[in-house]
C-alpha positions in Angstrom: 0.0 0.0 0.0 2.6 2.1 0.7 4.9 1.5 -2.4 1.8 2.5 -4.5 1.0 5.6 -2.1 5.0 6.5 -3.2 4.4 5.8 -7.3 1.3 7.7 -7.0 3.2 10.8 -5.4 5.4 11.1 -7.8 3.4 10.8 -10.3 1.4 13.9 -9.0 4.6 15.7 -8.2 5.6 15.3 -12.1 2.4 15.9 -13.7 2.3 19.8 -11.8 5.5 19.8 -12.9 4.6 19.4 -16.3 1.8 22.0 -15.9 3.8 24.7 -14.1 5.8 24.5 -17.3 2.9 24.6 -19.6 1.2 27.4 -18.2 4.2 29.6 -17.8 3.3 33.1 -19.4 3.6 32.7 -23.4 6.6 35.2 -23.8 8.7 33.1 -21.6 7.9 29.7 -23.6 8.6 32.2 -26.6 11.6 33.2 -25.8 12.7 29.4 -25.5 11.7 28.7 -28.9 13.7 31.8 -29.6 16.7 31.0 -28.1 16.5 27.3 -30.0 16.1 28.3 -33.3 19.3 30.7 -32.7 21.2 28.1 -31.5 20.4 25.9 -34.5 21.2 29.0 -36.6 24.6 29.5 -35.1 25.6 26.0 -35.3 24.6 25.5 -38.8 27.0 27.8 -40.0 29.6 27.4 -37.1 31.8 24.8 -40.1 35.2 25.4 -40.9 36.4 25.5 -44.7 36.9 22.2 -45.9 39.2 23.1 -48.6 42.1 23.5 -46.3 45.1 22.0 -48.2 46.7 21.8 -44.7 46.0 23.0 -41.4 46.7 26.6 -40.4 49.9 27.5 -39.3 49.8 30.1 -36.1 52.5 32.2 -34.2 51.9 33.6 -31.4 53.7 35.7 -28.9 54.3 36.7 -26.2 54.2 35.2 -22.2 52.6 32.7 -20.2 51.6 32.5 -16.3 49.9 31.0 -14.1 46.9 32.7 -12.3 44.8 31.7 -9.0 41.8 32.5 -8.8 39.2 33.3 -6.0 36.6 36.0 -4.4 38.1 39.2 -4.3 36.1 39.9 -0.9 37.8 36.9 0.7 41.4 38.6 0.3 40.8 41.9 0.3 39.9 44.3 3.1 37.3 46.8 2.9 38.9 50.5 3.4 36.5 53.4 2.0 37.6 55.1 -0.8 36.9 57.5 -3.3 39.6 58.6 -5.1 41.0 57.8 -8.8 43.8 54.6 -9.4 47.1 55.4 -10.1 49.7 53.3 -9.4 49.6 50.3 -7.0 52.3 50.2 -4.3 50.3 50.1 -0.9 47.4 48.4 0.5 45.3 51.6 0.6 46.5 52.2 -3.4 45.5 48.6 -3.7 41.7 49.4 -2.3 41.3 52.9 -4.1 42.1 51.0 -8.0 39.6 47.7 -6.9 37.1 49.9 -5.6 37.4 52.7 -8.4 36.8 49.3 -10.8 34.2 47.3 -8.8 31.2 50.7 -8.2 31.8 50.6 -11.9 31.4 47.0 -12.5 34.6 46.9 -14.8 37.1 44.5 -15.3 41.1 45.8 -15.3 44.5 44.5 -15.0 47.2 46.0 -13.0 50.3 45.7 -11.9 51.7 45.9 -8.2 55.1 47.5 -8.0 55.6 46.1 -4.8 56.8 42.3 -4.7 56.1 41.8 -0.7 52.3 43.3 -0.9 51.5 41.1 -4.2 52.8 37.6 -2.4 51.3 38.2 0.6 48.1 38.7 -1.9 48.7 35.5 -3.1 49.1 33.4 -0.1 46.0 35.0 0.8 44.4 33.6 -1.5 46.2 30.2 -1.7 44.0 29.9 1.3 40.9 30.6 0.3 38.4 27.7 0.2 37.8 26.8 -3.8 40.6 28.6 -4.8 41.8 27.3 -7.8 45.2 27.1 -10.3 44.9 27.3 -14.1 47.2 28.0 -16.7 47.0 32.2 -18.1 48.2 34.6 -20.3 47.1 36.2 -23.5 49.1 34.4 -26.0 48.8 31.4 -24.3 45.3 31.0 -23.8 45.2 32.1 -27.9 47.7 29.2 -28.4 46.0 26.9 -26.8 42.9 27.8 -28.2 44.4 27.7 -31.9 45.4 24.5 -31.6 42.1 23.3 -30.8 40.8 25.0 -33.7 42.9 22.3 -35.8 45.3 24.6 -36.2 49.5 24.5 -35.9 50.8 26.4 -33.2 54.4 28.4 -32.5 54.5 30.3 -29.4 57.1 32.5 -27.6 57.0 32.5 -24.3 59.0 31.9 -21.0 57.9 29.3 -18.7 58.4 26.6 -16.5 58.8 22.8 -17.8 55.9 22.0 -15.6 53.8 24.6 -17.6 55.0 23.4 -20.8 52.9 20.1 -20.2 49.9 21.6 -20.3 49.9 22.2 -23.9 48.9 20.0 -27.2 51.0 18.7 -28.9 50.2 20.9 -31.8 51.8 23.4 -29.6 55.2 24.3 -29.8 57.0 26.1 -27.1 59.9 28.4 -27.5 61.8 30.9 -25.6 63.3 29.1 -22.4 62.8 27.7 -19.3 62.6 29.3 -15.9 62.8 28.1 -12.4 59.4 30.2 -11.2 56.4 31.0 -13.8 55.3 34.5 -13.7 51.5 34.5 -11.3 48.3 36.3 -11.9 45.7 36.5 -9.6 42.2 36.9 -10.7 39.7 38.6 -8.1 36.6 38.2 -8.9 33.3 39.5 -8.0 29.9 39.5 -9.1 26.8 41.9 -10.4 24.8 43.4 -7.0 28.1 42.0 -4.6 28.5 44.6 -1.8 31.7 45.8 -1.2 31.8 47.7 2.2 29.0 50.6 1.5 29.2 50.4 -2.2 27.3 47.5 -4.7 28.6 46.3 -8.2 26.5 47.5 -10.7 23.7 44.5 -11.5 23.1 45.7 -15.5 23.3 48.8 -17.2 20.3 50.7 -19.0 18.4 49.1 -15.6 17.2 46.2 -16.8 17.7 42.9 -15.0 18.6 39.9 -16.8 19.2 36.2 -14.6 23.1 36.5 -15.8 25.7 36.9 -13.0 29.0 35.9 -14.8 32.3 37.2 -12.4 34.1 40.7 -13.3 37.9 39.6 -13.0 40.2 42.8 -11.0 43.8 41.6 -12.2 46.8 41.8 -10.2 50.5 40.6 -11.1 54.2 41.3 -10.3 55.6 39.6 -13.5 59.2 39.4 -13.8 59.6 37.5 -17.3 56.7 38.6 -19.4 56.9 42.7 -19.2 60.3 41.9 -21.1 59.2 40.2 -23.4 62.1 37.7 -22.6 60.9 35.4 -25.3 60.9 37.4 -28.2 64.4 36.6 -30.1 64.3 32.8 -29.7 60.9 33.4 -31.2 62.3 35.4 -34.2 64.6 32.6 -34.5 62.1 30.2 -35.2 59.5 32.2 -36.7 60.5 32.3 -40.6 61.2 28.7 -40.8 57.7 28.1 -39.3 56.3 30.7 -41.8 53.1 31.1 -40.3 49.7 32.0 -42.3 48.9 34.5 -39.3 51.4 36.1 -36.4 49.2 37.2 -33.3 50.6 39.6 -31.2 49.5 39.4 -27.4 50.5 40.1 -23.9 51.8 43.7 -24.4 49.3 44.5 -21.4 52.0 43.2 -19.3 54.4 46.4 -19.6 51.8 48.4 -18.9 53.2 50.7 -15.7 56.1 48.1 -15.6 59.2 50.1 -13.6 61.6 49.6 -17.1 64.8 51.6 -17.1 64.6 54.2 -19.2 64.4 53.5 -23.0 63.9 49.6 -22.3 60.8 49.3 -22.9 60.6 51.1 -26.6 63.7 49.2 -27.7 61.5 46.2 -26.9 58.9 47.2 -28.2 60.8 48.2 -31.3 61.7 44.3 -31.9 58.1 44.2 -32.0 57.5 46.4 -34.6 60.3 45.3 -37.1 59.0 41.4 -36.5 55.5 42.6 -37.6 57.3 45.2 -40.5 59.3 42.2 -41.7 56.4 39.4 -42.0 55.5 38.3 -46.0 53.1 39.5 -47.6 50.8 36.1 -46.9 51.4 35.8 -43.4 48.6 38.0 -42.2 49.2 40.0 -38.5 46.7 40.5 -35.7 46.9 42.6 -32.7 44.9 41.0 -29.3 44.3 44.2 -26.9 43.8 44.2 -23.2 43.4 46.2 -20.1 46.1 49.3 -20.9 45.9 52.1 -18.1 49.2 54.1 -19.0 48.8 56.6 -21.4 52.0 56.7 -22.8 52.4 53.4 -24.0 49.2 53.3 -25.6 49.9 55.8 -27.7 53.1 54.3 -28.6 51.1 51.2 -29.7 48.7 53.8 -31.6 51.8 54.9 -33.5 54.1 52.7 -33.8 52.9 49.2 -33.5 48.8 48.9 -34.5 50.3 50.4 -38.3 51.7 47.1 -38.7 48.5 44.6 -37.8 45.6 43.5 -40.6 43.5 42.3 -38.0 42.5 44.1 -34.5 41.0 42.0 -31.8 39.5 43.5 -28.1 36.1 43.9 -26.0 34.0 46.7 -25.4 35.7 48.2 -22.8 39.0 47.9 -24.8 37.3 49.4 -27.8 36.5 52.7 -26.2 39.7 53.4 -24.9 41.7 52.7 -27.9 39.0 55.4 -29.8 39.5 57.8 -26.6 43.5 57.7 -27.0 43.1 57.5 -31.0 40.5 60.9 -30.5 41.7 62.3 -27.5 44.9 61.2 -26.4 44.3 59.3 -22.7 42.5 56.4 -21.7 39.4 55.7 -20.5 39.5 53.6 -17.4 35.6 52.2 -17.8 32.9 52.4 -19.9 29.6 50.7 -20.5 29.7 46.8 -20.0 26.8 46.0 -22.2 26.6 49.1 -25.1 24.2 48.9 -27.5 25.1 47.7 -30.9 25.3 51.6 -32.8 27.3 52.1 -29.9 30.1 49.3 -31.0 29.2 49.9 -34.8 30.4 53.7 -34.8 33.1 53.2 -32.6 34.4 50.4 -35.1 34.0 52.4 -38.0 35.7 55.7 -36.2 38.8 53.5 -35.3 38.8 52.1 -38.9 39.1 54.8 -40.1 41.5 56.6 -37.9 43.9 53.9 -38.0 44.1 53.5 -41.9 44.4 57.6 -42.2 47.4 56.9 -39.9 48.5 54.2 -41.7 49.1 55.6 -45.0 51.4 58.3 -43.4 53.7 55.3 -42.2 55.5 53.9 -45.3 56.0 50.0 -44.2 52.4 49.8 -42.6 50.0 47.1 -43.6 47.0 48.2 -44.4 44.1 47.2 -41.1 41.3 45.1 -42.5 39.4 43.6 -40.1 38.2 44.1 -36.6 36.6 41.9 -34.2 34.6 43.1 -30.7 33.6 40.5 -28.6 31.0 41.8 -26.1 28.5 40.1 -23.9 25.8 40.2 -25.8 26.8 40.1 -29.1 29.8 39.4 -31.4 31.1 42.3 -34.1 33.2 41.6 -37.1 34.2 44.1 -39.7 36.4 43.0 -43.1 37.1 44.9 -46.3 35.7 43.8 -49.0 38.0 41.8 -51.2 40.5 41.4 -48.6 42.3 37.9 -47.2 40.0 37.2 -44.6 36.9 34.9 -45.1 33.8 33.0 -43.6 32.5 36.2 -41.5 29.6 34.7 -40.8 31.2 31.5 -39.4 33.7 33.4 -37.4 31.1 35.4 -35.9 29.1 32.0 -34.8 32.1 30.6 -33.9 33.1 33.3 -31.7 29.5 33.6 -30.3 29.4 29.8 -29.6 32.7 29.7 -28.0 31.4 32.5 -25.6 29.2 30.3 -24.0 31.0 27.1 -24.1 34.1 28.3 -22.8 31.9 30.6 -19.9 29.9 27.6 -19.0 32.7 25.2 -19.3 31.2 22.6 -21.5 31.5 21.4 -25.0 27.7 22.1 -25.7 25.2 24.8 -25.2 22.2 23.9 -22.9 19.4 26.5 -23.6 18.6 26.0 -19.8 21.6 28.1 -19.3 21.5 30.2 -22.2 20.1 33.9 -21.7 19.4 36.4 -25.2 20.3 40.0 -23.7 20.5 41.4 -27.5 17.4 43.4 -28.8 14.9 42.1 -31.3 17.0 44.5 -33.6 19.1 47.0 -33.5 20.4 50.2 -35.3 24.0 50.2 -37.7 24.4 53.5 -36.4 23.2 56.1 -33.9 23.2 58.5 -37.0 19.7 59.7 -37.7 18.4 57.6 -40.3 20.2 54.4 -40.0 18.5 51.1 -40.8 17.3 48.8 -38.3 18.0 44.9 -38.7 15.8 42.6 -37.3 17.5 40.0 -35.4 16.0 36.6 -37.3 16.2 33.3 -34.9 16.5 30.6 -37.7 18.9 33.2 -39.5 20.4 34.9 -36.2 23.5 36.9 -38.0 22.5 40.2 -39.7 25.8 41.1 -42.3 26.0 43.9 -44.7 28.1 46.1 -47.0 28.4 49.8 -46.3 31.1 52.6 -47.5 33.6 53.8 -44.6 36.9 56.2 -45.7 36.8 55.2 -49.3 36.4 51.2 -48.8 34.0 49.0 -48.8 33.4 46.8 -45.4 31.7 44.3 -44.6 30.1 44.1 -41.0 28.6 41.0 -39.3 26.7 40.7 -36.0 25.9 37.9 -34.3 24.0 37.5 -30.6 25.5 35.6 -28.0 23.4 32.8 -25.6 24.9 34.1 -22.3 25.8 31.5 -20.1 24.0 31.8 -17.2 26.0 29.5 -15.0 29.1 30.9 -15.0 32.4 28.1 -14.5 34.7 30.0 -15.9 35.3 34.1 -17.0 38.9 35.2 -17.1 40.2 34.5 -20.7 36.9 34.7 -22.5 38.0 37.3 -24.5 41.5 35.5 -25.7 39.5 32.2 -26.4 36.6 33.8 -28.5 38.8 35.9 -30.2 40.9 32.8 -31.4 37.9 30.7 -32.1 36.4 33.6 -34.5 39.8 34.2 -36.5 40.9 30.6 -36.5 38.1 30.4 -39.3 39.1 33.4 -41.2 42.5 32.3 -42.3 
């Protein structure tokens, strides 16, 4: 009697299961449908060229590291603060950048110029229940990413043997070995957190969405990858590998790094004659990150961006290359989820800055494509005619590989997939742009337009946000990988 007491009970408890789902309100079982069809649409056209005589050879440069990672609020100490980051030498330096960063909701990387403060950071957080190790690094994570993209892999960077092991096969290390990898520690916090008397912002434009994916605040004390220490045992290997695309990464590192004076540019000056000197087929791309100094920005701006095709960043890292392009200095933070005209014009205003700049710089290549990976949405511009192909699949890549690699799985579940990009959206915030609809069973919108003289070709594509978050820090180096690994 009992037993069929139990089968019946469960039976109950599953049929008003069945009905709560049923008689959810219509928009909700809409938007499901929704979300379905555009993950169908993505992955139809998420396939790699087939005529690939041989698989993609990839050099990338420059660093690798290892980063822990853990809640900020579990290592850090609440002191009240209100004034502007600058440089990070103290603990109350330390609380003014994270808490300049975290009212704002914005992710940055920074460097501690003092070695004692930054390990005691770390065995803090060694400490920390769930605190976790994982390989880091900009060109690493591309590297490692390329090569499972099917693609051949060089990659100049310093590490430890131990470190080496974690890559492919398809992956081959250069540079050197050193007794201690370089460590990065990833604070993280999340949308609505309180921190002391302040909040992280949950979403901007007010609207709340069920998506609480970690903002990372960055902290490291490198010794080996500011330097670049890599890069001529790199160049030595580099021509015979004669890539089809050279990726240049990691430049974040030097970013307020104390270099004796003149160091840094004759570094960075290797950097600009190994991009000057690359054939005419090997195409060069330019990953951007969290930059805070202006100085070395604007080096980049006029010495080193001249010599890239390809351009790869996020929002945030898109408005502060147009504010040093525009207005010479940085901007710190900026909107974390900016609509689509937003992104659009910015690209175009870049574009077009940077090839003005270009022509007055005799050995530059000319810049023909940028990609902006944002939360919501991916952004791809080309030129018309130019080397790069597949837009389309490289934006569905790239918008796939968002949520896989956030969620941590090979798949996308729909029960973790959010759409926070509008029905449609404007090209441009100029008065009389076009709206495009955003079609589910055709979710990428791509068209032709005129900017500075050339035709481009622009292609947007929504992302599912993951809404259980595994995994944040190197998002950005992974989808920007996955989306150009099907362009070359």
């Amino acid at each position: 009697m009992g037993w069929k007491v139990f089968q019946i009970g469960c039976l109950l408890s599953l049929l008003v299961v069945l009905v709560a789902i049923w008689l959810r309100p219509g928009t909700e079982r809409e938007i499901d449908v929704e979300v379905q069809a555009i993950l169908r649409g993505l992955i139809d056209v998420e396939v790699p060229d087939k005529s690939r005589a041989r698989k993609p050879r990839v050099a990338v440069g420059y660093g690798a590291c290892m980063d822990v990672f853990t809640n900020a609020k579990d290592v850090l100490q609440f002191k009240e603060s209100n004034h502007h980051p600058g440089a990070i030498t103290t603990d109350v330096e330390l609380m003014q950048a994270y808490t300049y960063f975290f009212r704002h909701g914005a992710a940055a990387e920074r460097f501690v110029h003092n070695s004692s403060l930054f390990d005691t950071l770390v065995r803090r957080a060694e400490q920390v229940p769930g605190a976790r190790w994982e390989m880091g690094g900009t060109a690493a994570l591309m590297a490692n990413r390329f090569s499972m993209e099917g693609c051949e892999v060089l990659l100049g960077a310093k590490m430890t043997p131990r470190l080496q092991k974690a890559f492919s096969t398809n992956v081959k290390v250069v540079g050197g070995d050193v007794s201690k990898d370089d460590v990065h520690l990833i604070l993280e916090y999340k949308a609505g957190e309180k921190w002391g008397s302040y909040q992280a912002p949950r979403a901007n434009r007010q609207v709340e969405i069920p998506v609480n994916q970690p903002t990372a605040f960055i902290l490291h004390n490198d010794d080996t990858n500011p330097t670049l220490s890599s890069l001529e045992e790199f160049q030595r290997d580099l021509t015979d590998f004669n890539p089809d695309l050279l990726v240049i990464g990691g430049l974040q590192m030097m970013d307020n790094f104390p270099f004796q004076e003149g160091i840094r540019e004759a570094r960075l000056k290797l950097v600009e004659e190994q991009m000057r000197r690359q054939p005419e087929h090997t195409l060069v791309h330019f990953e951007l990150a969290s930059f805070a100094e202006p100085k070395l920005m604007m080096y980049l701006v006029d010495n080193i961006l001249p010599h890239a095709d390809s351009l790869g960043m996020n929002e945030q890292e898109l408005e502060n290359l147009r504010s040093i392009i525009v207005h010479r200095k940085v901007s710190l933070v900026t909107d974390s989820n900016p609509r689509v005209a937003t992104v659009l014009d910015d690209m175009r205003e870049v574009f077009k800055q940077l090839r003005q700049k270009g022509r007055t710089v005799s050995t530059s290549r000319s810049l023909t494509r940028i990609h902006v990976h944002t939360l919501a949405y991916q952004a791809i511009l080309t030129v018309h005619g130019s080397s790069w192909k597949n837009s389309v699949g490289a934006a569905a890549k790239a918008s796939l590989t968002a949520h896989r690699h956030v969620c941590g799985s090979a798949s996308v579940d729909v029960g973790k997939a959010h759409l926070m990009m509008d029905d449609s959206f404007a090209t441009s915030k100029a008065e009389g742009s076009k709206r495009m609809p955003l079609n589910a069973t055709s979710p990428i919108s791509c068209w032709d337009e005129e900017c500075d003289g050339t035709t481009i070709n622009l292609c947007v594509a929504p992302v599912l946000v993951c809404t259980h978050a595994k995994q944040t820090c190197g998002g950005g180096d992974n989808i920007s990988s996955a989306g150009i690994a099907m362009q070359i």
